[in-house]
ZAMARGU-4260 file (C-alpha; in steps of 0.2 Angstrom, whole numbers, plus 5000, padded with zeros to 4 digits):
<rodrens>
0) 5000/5000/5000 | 5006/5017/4994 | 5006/5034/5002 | 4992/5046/4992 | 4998/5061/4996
5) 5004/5073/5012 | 4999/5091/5015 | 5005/5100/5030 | 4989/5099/5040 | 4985/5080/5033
10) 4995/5065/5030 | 4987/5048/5023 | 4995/5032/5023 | 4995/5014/5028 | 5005/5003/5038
15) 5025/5010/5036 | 5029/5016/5020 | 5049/5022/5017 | 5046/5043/5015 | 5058/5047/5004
20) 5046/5042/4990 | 5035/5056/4995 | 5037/5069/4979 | 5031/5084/4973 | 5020/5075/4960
25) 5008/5071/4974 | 5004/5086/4980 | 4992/5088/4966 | 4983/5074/4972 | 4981/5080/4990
30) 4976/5097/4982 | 4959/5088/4974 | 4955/5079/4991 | 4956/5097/5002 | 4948/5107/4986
35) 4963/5119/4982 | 4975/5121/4970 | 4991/5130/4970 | 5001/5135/4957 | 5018/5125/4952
40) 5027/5139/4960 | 5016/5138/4979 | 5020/5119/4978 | 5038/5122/4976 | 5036/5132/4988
45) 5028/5122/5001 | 5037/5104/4998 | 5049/5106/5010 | 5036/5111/5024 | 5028/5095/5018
50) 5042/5084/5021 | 5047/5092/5037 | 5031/5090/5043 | 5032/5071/5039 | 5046/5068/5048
55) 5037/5074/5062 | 5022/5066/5060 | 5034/5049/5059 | 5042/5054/5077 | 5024/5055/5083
60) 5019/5036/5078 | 5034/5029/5088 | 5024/5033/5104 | 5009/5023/5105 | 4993/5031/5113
65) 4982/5018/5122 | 4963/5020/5121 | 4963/5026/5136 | 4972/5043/5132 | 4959/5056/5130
70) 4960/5073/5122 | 4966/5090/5130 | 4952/5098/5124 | 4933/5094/5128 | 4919/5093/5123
75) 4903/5101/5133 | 4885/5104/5128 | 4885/5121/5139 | 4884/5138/5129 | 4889/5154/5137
80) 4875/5163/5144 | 4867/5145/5151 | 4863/5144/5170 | 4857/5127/5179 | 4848/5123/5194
85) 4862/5115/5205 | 4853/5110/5220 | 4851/5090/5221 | 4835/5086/5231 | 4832/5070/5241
90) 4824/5057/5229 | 4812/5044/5236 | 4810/5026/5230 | 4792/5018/5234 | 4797/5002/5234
95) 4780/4993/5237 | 4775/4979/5251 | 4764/4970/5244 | 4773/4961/5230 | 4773/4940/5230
100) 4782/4928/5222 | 4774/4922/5207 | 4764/4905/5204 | 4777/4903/5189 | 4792/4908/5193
105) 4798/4913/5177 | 4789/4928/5176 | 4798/4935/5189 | 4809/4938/5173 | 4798/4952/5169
110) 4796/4961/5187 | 4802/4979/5187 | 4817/4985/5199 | 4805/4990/5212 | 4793/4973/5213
115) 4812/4963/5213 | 4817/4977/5227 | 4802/4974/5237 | 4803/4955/5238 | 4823/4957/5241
120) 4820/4970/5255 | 4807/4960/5262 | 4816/4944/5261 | 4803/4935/5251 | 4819/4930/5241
125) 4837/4932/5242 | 4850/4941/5231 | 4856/4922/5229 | 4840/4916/5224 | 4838/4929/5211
130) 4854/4932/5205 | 4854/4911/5201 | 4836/4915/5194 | 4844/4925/5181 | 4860/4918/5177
135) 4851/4900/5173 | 4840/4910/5161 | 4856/4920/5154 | 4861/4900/5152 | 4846/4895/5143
140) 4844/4910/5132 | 4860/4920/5130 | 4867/4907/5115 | 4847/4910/5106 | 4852/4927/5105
145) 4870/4928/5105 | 4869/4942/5117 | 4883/4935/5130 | 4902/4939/5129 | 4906/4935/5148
150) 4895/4923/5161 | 4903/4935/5178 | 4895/4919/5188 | 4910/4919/5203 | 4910/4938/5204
155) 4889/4940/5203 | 4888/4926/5218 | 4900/4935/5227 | 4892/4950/5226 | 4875/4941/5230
160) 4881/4933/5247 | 4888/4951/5252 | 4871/4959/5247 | 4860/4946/5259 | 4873/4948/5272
165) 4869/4967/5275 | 4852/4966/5269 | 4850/4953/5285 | 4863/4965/5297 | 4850/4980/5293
170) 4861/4987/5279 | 4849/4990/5265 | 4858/5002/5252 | 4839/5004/5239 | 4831/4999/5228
175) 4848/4991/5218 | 4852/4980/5232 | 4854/4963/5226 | 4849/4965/5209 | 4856/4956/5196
180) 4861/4967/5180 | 4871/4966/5165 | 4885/4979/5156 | 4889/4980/5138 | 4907/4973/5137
185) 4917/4988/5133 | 4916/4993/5150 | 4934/4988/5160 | 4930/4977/5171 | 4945/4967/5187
190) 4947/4947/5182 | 4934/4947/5167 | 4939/4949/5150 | 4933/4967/5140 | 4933/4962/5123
195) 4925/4979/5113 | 4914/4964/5104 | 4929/4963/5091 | 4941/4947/5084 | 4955/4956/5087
200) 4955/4963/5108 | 4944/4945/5112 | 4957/4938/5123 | 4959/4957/5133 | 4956/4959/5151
205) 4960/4979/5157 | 4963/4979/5176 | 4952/4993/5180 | 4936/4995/5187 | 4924/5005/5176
210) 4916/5021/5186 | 4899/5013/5181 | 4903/4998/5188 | 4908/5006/5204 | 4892/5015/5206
215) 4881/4999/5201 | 4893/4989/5216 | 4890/5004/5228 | 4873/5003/5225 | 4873/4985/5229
220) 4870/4978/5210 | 4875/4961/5206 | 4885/4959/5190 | 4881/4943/5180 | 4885/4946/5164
225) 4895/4957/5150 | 4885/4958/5135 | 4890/4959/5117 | 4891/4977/5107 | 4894/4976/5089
230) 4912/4975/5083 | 4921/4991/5090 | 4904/4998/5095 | 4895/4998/5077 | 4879/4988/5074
235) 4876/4971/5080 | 4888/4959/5072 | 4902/4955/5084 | 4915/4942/5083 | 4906/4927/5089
240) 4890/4932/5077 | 4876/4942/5075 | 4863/4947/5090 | 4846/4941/5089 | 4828/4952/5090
245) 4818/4943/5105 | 4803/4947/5094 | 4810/4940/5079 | 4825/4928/5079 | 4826/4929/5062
250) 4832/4948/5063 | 4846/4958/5070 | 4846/4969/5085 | 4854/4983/5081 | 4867/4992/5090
255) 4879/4992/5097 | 4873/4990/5113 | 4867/4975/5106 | 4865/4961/5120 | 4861/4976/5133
260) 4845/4976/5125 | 4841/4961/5117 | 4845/4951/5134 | 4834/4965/5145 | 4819/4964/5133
265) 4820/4945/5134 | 4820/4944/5153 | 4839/4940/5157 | 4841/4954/5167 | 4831/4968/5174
270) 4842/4980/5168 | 4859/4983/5159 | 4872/4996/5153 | 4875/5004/5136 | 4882/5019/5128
275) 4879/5029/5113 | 4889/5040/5100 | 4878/5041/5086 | 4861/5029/5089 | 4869/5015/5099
280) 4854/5016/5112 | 4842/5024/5104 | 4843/5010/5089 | 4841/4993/5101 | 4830/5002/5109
285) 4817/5005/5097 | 4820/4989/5087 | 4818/4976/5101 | 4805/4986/5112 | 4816/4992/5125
290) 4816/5009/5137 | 4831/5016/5132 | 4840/5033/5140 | 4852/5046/5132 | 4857/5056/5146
295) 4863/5073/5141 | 4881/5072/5137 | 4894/5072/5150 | 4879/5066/5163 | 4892/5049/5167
300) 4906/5047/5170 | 4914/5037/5155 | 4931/5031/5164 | 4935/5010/5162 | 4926/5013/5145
305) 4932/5011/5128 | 4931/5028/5119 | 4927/5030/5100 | 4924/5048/5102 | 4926/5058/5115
310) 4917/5070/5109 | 4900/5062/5108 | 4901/5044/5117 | 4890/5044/5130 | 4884/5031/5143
315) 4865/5025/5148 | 4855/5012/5156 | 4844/5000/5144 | 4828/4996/5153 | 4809/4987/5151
320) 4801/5004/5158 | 4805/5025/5162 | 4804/5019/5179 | 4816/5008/5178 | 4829/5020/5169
325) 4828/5033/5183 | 4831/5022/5198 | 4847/5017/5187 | 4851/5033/5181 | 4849/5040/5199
330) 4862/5030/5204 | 4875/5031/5189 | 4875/5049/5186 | 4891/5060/5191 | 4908/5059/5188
335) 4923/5053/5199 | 4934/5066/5189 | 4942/5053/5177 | 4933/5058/5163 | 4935/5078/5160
340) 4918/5080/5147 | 4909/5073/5163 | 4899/5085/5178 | 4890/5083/5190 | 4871/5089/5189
345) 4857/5087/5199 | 4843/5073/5196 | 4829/5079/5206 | 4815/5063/5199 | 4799/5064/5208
350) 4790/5052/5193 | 4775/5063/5195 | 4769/5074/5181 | 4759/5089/5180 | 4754/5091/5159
355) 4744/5110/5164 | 4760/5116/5168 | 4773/5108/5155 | 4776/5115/5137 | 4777/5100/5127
360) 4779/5101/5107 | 4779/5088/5095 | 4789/5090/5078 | 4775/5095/5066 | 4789/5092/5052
365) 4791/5074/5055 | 4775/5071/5059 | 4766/5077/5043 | 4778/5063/5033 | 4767/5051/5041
370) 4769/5037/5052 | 4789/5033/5051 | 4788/5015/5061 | 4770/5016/5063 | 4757/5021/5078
375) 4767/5039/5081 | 4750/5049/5078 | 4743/5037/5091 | 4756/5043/5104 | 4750/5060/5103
380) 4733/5055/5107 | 4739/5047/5123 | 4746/5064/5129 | 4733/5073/5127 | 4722/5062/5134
385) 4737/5064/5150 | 4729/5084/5150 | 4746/5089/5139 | 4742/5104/5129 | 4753/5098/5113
390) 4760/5112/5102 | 4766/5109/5084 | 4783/5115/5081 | 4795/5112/5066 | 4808/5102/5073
395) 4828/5111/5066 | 4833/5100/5055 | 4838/5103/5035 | 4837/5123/5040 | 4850/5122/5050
400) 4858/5105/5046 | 4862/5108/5030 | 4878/5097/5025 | 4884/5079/5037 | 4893/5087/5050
405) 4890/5071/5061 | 4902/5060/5048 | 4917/5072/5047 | 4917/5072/5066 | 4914/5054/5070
410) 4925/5048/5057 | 4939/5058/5062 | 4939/5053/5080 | 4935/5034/5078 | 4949/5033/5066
415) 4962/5043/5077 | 4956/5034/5092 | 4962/5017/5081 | 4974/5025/5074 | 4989/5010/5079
420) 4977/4996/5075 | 4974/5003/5056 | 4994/5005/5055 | 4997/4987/5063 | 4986/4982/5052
425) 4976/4974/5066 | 4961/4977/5056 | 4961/4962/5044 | 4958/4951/5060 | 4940/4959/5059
430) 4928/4947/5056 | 4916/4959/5045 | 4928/4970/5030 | 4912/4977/5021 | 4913/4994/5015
435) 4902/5002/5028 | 4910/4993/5044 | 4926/4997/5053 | 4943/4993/5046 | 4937/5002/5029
440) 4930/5018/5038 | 4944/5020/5047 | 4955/5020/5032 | 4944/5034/5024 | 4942/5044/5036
445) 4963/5047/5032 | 4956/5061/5019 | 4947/5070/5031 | 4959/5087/5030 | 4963/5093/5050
450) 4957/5111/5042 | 4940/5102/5037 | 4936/5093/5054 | 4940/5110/5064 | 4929/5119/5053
455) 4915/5103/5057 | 4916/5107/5075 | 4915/5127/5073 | 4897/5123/5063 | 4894/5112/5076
460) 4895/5124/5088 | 4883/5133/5078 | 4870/5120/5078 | 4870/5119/5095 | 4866/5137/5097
465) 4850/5138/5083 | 4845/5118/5090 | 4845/5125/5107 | 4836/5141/5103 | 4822/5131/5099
470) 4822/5116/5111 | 4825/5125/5126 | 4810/5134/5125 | 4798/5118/5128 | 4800/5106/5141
475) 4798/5088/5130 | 4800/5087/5112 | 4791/5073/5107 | 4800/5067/5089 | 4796/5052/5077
480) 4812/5041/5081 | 4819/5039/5065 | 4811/5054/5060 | 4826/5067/5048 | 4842/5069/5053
485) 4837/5073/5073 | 4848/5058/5081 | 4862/5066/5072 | 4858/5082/5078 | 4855/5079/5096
490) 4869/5067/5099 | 4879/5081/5092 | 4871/5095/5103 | 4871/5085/5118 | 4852/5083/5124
495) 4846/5069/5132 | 4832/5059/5124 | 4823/5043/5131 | 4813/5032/5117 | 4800/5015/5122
500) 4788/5005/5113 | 4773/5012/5106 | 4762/4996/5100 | 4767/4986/5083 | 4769/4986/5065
505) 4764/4975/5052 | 4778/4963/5054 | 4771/4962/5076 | 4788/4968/5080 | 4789/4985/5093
510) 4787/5003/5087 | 4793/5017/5096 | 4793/5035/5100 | 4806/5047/5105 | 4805/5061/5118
515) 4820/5074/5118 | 4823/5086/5133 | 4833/5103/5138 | 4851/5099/5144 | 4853/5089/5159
520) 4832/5086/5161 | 4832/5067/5162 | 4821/5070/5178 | 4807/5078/5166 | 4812/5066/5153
525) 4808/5052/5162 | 4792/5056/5171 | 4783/5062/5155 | 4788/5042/5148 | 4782/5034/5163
530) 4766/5044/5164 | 4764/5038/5144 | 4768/5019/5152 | 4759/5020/5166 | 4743/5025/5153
535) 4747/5012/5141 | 4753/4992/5141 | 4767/4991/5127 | 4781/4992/5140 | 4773/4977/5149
540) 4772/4965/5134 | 4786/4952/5131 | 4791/4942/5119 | 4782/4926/5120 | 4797/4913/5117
545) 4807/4919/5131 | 4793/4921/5144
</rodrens>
């Protein structure tokens, strides 16, 4: 493999390549990729900078950069003029009292976080009991779906024992007490293998606890599984095959946090842990039926995780209700000061909801295309029925997202974030080559000129600025999932959004709905979806093979 061409503020090659066959012959070439050209003299001019600079970038690669190492500069959703509420209010669980064991024991399968609580803290089961519930059914089911990496038995009965033993001393932490849960498997984990879904790290262990992992084990969660992502954190496929749709075998998950989802939506954990840079929630989410939050960017602590892009990657709990997501998000949110993007807000979640005194909007843009997955109209009914006065407003979309700005960004950061595994060529030991996965997006992404991505960022900057002027004026957004370009733009922007299940389509698998908030409202967020779910039965509808 040859070197294209080399400019002062981009280089492009493969693995090593002897410089001195850089000539001035290809800087013409370069000049077509970054749309100038100079005149013979300018490159005559400029062809020694070039090789200079070459020289240097050469003396860069000799230092290896783990994943781990983030950038100096960082990303944050704040603008200049923005002001918070900072106080952090006491937030109450209800667990209930009068939950039983049920008849058949495998629905307990498909008990929320608070029925499991209330029959934990009332000792109508131990965190043994249920953690063995779970890991027999992770057993039974996790090869259907091909949604396991990592079985954590010895470290989820471990845990277990230590959650009965203080629950029986008087020593009850909450509602996460003894609850058995799962985390996608890029998170670092002590003695367990942390794979990133793909051939070449599938022997890795990292020894470091992830920060999510420490606030699930202070909490008193039971880790019994890592779950698969798609290779390097893009779709479904990972090295040991493809994950499985509970509704339909047959069919992917999506991702990539692909066996966080699949394996909570079949029952094989109450809850698990994904993230998201660019529809990694959001897209399991909607296609296997699940409650699934974005928090606003920076909201967690991202330490102990594999980073694709610092500047978008965010991490979020994967659920079976709004509920659900805000007794895990309670307890995640915050940062140990590891990861510099992340702050720490308040989450004052009361799950009660007043619609007289919210401004909610819907994007009238998206709407009037019709039905995207199907039963969105119906969602709007369901509000208003709740007392919400719905208003229409034009979602920003093309008027102020007017080339791919998402692309230039993300391709840019994935790449240099790999960049050593494209020059080793660690890349052809990925089990998937196509043109759209991995190993050959993060050879393109060589021609994206440094100028270019800066420039990407400086419109990004302005996007958040117009996006913001128009959702900060209302309190939910409610948006067709998949409707334009609005994933892009809020994972760009940084605003949290929560989708669920919304009824069916045609093919009886789930549709969904998205609701998007202002910067760090995962509090309002949440309790305008569990006011939705708490009207309606979709949430609580399972697969029927796995029940």
């Amino acid at each position: 493999m040859k070197i294209l061409f080399i400019t002062p503020l981009l280089f492009i090659s493969s693995t090593i390549f002897c410089q001195d066959t850089i000539s001035i012959k290809d800087i013409p070439a370069a000049e077509r990729v970054i749309g100038l050209q100079f005149k013979q003299a300018e490159r005559d001019s400029l062809f020694d900078d070039v090789k200079n600079t070459v020289k240097e970038f050469n003396k860069m690669r000799q230092y290896k950069l783990d994943n781990s190492v983030p950038l100096s500069t960082w990303q944050t959703p704040v603008l200049p003029g923005m002001s918070f509420n900072t106080k952090q209010n006491a937030v109450n669980w209800t667990i209930p009292v009068n939950i039983s064991l049920p008849k058949n024991k495998n629905e307990l399968a498909f008990y929320s976080v608070l029925q499991l609580a209330s029959l934990i803290k009332n000792k109508k089961i131990s965190a043994v009991e249920l953690t063995q519930f779970f890991i027999d059914r992770i057993k039974k089911y996790g090869d259907t779906l091909q949604c396991v990496i990592s079985l954590t038995e010895n470290i989820a009965m471990q845990q277990a024992q230590q959650a009965d033993k203080e629950i029986a001393a008087g020593k009850y932490r909450g509602p996460l007490h003894g609850i058995p849960y799962g985390l996608k498997d890029l998170f670092a984990v002590k003695g367990t293998k942390t794979t990133w879904g793909a051939a070449p790290y599938k022997n890795q262990t990292i020894e470091e606890d992830a920060y999510v992992y420490e606030k699930l084990k202070e909490a008193g969660a039971v880790l019994i599984a890592k779950f698969t992502l798609g290779a390097l954190a893009m779709g479904d496929y990972w090295y040991g095959g493809r994950t499985k749709n509970p509704w339909n075998l047959k069919r992917g998950s999506s991702g990539s946090s692909a066996g966080s989802t699949a394996a909570t939506v079949a029952g094989l954990v109450p809850f698990a842990i994904g993230t998201e840079t660019w529809g990694s929630i959001i897209s399991p989410s909607t296609n296997c039926g699940a409650t699934g939050l974005r928090p606003t960017f920076g909201s967690i602590s991202r330490s102990g995780a594999m980073a694709l892009s610092y500047s978008l990657d965010k991490v979020g709990p994967i659920c079976r209700s709004a509920e659900d997501a805000a007794i895990v998000f309670n307890f995640l949110h915050g940062t140990d000061g590891k990861d510099q993007a992340a702050v720490n807000m308040p989450f004052n979640y009361t799950g009660k909801t007043n619609f007289t005194k919210l401004k909610i909007a819907y994007a009238k843009n998206y709407f009037d295309k019709g039905d995207t997955l199907g039963n969105e109209l119906k969602v709007l009914e369901v509000y208003r029925k709740l007392g919400a006065q719905l208003i229409p407003v034009d979602f920003p979309d093309s008027t102020v997202y007017n080339f791919d700005i998402m692309s230039i960004i993300i391709s840019a950061e994935c790449a240099a974030q790999f960049d050593d595994f494209t020059r080793s060529e660690m890349d052809d030991m990925m089990t998937r080559q196509g043109k759209n996965d991995w190993p050959n997006q993060f050879r393109s992404a060589r021609f994206i000129p440094a100028v270019e991505y800066i420039n990407a960022y400086r419109h990004r900057y302005l996007l958040m600025q117009k996006v913001n002027a128009i959702i900060s004026k209302y309190d939910v957004f409610i948006c067709p999932t998949y409707g334009g370009n609005q994933v892009a733009i809020t994972n760009l922007t940084g605003h949290p959004a929560i989708c669920f299940p919304t009824g069916y389509n045609k093919n009886n698998l789930p549709t969904n709905i998205t609701l998007i908030g202002k910067l760090y409202s995962e509090a309002t967020l949440l309790a305008a979806a569990k006011a939705y779910q708490d009207a309606t039965e979709f949430n609580k509808q399972h697969p029927e093979f796995f029940k």
